[in-house]
N, C-alpha and C positions, 0 to 999 in steps of 0.2 A: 568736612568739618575740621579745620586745621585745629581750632584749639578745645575741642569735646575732649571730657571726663569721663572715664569711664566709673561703673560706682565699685566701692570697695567693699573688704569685709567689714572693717572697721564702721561703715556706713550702716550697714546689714546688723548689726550686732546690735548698734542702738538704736535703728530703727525696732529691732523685736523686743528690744529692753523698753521702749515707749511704748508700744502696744499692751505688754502683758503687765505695762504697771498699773493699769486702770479697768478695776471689777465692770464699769458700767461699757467698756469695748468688749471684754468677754462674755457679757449678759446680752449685749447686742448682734454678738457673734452668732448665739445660739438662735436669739428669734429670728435672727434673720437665714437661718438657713433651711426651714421648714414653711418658711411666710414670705409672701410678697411684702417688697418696702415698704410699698405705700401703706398695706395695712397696717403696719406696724407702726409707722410716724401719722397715719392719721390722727388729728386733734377733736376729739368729739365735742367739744368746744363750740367749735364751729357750726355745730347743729343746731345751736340755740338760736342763732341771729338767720340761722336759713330755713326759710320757711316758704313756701307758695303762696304767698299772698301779696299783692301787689294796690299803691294805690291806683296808680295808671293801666288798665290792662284792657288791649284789643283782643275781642273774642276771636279764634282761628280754628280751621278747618283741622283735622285730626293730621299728625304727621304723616310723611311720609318713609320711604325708605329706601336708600342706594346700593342697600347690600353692598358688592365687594367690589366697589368700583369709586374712584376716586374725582365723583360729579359732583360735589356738593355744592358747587359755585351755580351749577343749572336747576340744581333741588331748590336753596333756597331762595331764587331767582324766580323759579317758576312757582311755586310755593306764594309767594309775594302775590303773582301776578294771578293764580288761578281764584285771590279771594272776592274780587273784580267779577267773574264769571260765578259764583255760589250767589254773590248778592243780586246778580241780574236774575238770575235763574232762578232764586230761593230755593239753594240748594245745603245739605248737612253735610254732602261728601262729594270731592271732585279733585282729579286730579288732570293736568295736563300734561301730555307726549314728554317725558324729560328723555326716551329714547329718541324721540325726532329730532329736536335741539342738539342732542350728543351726537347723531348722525351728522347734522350737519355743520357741525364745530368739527369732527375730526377730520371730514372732508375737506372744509377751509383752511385749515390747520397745515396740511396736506400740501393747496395749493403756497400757503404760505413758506411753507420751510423751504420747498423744491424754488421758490420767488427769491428765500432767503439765500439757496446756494445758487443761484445763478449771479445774485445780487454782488455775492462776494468770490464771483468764478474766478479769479485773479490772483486768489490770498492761497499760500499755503495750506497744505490740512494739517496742518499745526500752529496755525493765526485761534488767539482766544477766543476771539468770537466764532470764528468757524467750528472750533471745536465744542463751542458749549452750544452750538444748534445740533453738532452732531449728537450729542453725550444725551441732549433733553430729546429731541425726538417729538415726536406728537404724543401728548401725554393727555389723561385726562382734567387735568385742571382749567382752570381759566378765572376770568376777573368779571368785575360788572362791565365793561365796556363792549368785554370781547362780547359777554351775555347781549345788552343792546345791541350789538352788531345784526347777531346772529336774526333776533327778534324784527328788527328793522328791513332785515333781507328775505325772513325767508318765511314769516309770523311765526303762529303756535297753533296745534292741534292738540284736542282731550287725547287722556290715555289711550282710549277704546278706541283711537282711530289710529294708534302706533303703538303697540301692546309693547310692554320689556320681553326681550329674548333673555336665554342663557347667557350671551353675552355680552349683551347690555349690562348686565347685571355682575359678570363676573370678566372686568377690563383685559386682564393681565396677556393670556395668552392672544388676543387677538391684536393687545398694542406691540407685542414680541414680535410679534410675524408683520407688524404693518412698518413697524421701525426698522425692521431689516429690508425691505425692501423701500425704504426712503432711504436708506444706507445703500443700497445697492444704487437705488437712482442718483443720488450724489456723485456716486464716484464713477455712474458713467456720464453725467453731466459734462464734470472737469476732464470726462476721458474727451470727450466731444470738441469741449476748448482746446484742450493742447494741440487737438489734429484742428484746428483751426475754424470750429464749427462761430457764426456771430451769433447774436442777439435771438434773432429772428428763427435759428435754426435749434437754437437751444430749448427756446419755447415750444416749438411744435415738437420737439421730443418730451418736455413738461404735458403737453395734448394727451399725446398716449402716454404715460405715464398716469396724469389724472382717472382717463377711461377704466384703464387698470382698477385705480382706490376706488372710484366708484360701485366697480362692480363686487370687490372684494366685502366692502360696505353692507351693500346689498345683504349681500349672502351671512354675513354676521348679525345685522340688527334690521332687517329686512326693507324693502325700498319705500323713503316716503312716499305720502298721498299727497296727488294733486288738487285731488276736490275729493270732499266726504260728506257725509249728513251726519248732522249732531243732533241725536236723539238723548231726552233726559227726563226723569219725573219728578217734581218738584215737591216740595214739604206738604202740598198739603194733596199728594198722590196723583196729580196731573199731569197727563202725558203730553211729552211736545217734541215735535221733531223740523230741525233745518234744514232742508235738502240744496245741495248742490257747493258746499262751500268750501272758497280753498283757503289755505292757514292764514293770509295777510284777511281775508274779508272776514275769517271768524274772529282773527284778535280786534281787527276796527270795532265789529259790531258787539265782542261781548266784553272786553277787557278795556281799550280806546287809555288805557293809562299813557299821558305825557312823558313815555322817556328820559327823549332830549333834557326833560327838567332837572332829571337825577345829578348828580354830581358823587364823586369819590373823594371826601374827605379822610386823607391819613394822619396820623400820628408817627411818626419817625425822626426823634428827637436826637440825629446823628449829625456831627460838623455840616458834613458833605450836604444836609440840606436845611438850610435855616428855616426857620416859620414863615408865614405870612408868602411862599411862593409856591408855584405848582410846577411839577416837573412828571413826565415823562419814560416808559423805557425802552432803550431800542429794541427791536426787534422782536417785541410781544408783543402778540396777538395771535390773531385766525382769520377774518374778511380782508384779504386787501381790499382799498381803498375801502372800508367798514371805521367805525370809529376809534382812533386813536387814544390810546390809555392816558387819561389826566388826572391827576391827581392835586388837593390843597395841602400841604403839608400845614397843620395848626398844633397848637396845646394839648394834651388830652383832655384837660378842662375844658375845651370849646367844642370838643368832640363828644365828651356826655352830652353837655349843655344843648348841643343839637340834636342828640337822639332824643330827649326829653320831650323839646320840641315839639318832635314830629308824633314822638307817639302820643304827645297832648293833642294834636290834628287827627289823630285819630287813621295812620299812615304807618304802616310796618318799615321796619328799617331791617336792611341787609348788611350784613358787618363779614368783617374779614379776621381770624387771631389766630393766636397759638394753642390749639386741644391738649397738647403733648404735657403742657406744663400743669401741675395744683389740682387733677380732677379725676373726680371720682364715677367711674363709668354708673356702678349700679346704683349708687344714688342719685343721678343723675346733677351735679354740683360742681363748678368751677371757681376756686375758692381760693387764692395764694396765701393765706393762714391756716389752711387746714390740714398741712403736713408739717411736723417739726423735723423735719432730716438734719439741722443744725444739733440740736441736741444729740438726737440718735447715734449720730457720727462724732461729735465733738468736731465740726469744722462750718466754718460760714463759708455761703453758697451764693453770698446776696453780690447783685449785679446790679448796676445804674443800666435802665431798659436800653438808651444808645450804645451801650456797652454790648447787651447781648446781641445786638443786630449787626455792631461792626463783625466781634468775631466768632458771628455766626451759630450763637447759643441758642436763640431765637429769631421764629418767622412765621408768618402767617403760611397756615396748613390746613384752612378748613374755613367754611363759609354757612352761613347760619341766619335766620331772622329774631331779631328781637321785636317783642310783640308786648312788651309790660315791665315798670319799673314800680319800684316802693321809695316813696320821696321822703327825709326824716319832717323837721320840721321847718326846717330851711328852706326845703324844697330842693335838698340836697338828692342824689340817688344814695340809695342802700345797698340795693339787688337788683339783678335785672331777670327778666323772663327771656329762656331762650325757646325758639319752634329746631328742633334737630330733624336730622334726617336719618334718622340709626334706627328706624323701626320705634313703636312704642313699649318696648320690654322693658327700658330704663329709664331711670329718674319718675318726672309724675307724666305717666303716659307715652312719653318720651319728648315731656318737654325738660326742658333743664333750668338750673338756677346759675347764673354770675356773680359774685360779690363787685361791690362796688372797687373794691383793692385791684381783684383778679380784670377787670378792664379796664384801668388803667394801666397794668403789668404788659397785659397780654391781648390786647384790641386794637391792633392799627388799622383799622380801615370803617369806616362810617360810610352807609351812602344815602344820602339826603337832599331832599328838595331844594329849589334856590331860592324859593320863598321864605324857606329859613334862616339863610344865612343876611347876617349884617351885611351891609352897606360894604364895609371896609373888607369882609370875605369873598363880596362878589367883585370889587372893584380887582383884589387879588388874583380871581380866576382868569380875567384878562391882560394879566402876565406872559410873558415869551416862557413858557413853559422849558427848566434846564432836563438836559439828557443825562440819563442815568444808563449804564450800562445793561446789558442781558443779564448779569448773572447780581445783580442789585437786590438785598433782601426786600424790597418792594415787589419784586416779578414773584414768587417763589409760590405762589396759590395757585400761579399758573402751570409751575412745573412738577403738579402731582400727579 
């Protein structure tokens, strides 16, 4: 740094002569060193206008819960999908495999990365993109497409036919140990290349390398089933049971939901991608050849205006935002007026949303169903209903509340029917889709 400043005293003296001239930084000093921020700039305010009651609201199966693991994209995915199997069955509780789905997203995941470094056997391991498939790893995040992928390839089975393990449930130490040996298989990959191994010879060492995660798999979150019977008693105590079925014949016959129909509308109102086009990002995903990540880049207003929609059709929507920002765990409320940290600190905090995505203030971290909104009179939203996946100890049972402000802020991702979308939204999807790079705040739900 040829022309860095270092700071002085002179700088030091009036910064603590600004600090201690204002009673209301010393008052703030004190709460805040015995008290979490948040509670301290919470605006009880905000409790007036939040409330659980909704004009639109699809009734839903009781939450779920991911505990210490970073699925949410396959909770509220499968979540979505298991309400399809209560109404065939007439059933008040049911959950499906989100162990089997996560089994075999990390398996694919797996084949992918070991695809990705052969893909770029050539580049230095200090090429950007090499390095950020190194750095993310097989992680447990993912996106709705990667989710269709998975569903499309391999179906779904109920819980009871692929119970959670330990660590299913608790990610960390089994993605440590599986990421070092995708680290270790990388770099004997490129040892492979440089002693002049081709195409052909790289992959059958990708062979037994796969064999390997498989069985590693296995032993963690136990092996899926190929065929099971789906036994269940329905509301009004009748017993029934399906013998012989394997995951693609159970989703036909009890879910049979159109996919393909879904679409991933986002909101990402950055230069780098104008409206009205869809784009892409390299090297996300898990299925090869499985479905490719596409995205509509629109307004946020056309991104309400389509959740409304659909939960007017009477059709859960899956969404993608930022948890991290405006909310209150044990109330269960995500609210961007409901903390004053402006005042508290005497500093503004406030960002234009492109702003926080270019550097990197915000990003989607967390995936979720919206199942009910409150219209004013306009038929504007007010609120929205969220289904979480954090157990039901918080909020109302562990559903949550959105303000209308806080999804706009913090909601880039919609995913919606196409029978929704205008004319002029669908004529867009048939757009050359532009590429966005791996490390794009668009991918970033993937790499949790």
């Amino acid at each position: 740094m040829k022309h860095a400043r270092a700071v002085n005293t002179e700088q030091l003296s009036e910064f603590s002569a600004r600090y201690n001239e204002s009673p209301s930084r010393r008052a703030m000093t004190n709460a805040v060193a015995k008290t979490e921020i948040a509670d301290v700039t919470f605006d009880n305010r905000c409790l007036r206008g939040d409330r659980f009651h909704f004009s639109v609201e699809i009734p839903t199966l009781p939450v779920t819960n991911q505990e210490r693991s970073g699925r949410c994209w396959i909770f509220a995915g499968a979540n979505l999908l298991r309400e399809e199997v209560a109404k065939t069955c007439k059933l008040d509780s049911f959950e499906l495999s989100q162990n089997y789905i996560a089994f075999w997203d990390k398996f694919e995941k797996c084949n992918y990365y070991l695809e990705s470094v052969i893909d770029l056997i050539d580049r230095p391991v200090d090429d950007r993109t090499l390095c950020w498939i190194f750095s993310t790893g097989v992680q447990d995040g993912g996106q709705w497409d990667m989710f269709v992928s998975l569903i499309e390839k391999y179906g779904v089975v109920p819980k009871e036919a692929m119970d959670e393990t330990y660590q299913s449930s608790h990610t960390a130490a089994m993605n440590s140990l599986l990421n070092t040996k995708l680290h270790q298989y990388a770099a004997h990959l490129q040892k492979c290349f440089r002693d002049g191994a081709d195409s052909d010879a790289l992959h059958a060492e990708k062979d037994t390398m796969l064999r390997e995660v498989y069985c590693f798999l296995c032993t963690c979150l136990g092996e899926p089933p190929a065929v099971f019977d789906f036994t269940w008693t329905d509301k009004n105590k009748q017993y029934h049971i399906d013998r012989g079925l394997t995951p693609k014949t159970f989703y036909n016959k009890y879910i049979k939901l159109p996919l393909n129909d879904y679409v991933s509308v986002i909101n990402s109102p950055t230069s780098d991608k104008p409206f009205g086009k869809t784009y892409t990002v390299d090297y996300l995903g898990n299925v090869v050849g499985g479905r490719d990540i596409l995205y509509l880049n629109l307004p946020v207003e056309e991104l309400a205006a389509l959740t409304v929609k659909q939960l007017q059709a009477g059709q859960l929507v899956w969404f993608g935002s930022d948890v991290s920002k405006c909310g209150d765990r044990k109330r269960g409320i995500w609210d961007s007026e409901a903390f004053d940290y402006a005042s508290a600190f005497e500093l503004d905090f406030s960002m234009e949303k492109g702003t926080t995505l270019d550097y990197r203030e915000s990003a989607m971290n967390h995936a979720m169903v919206i199942t009910g909104v409150e219209l004013d009179e306009n038929g504007k939203p007010v609120r929205w209903k969220i289904q979480n996946s954090w157990s039901d100890e918080n909020g109302s049972k562990g559903y949550y509340l959105m303000s209308a402000a806080w999804f706009e802020r913090y909601v880039y991702q919609v995913v919606i029917r196409r029978e929704h979308l205008s004319e002029v939204q669908r004529a867009a999807l048939d757009t050359e889709p532009g590429h966005l790079p791996p490390w794009d705040p668009m991918g970033t739900l993937a790499d949790r």
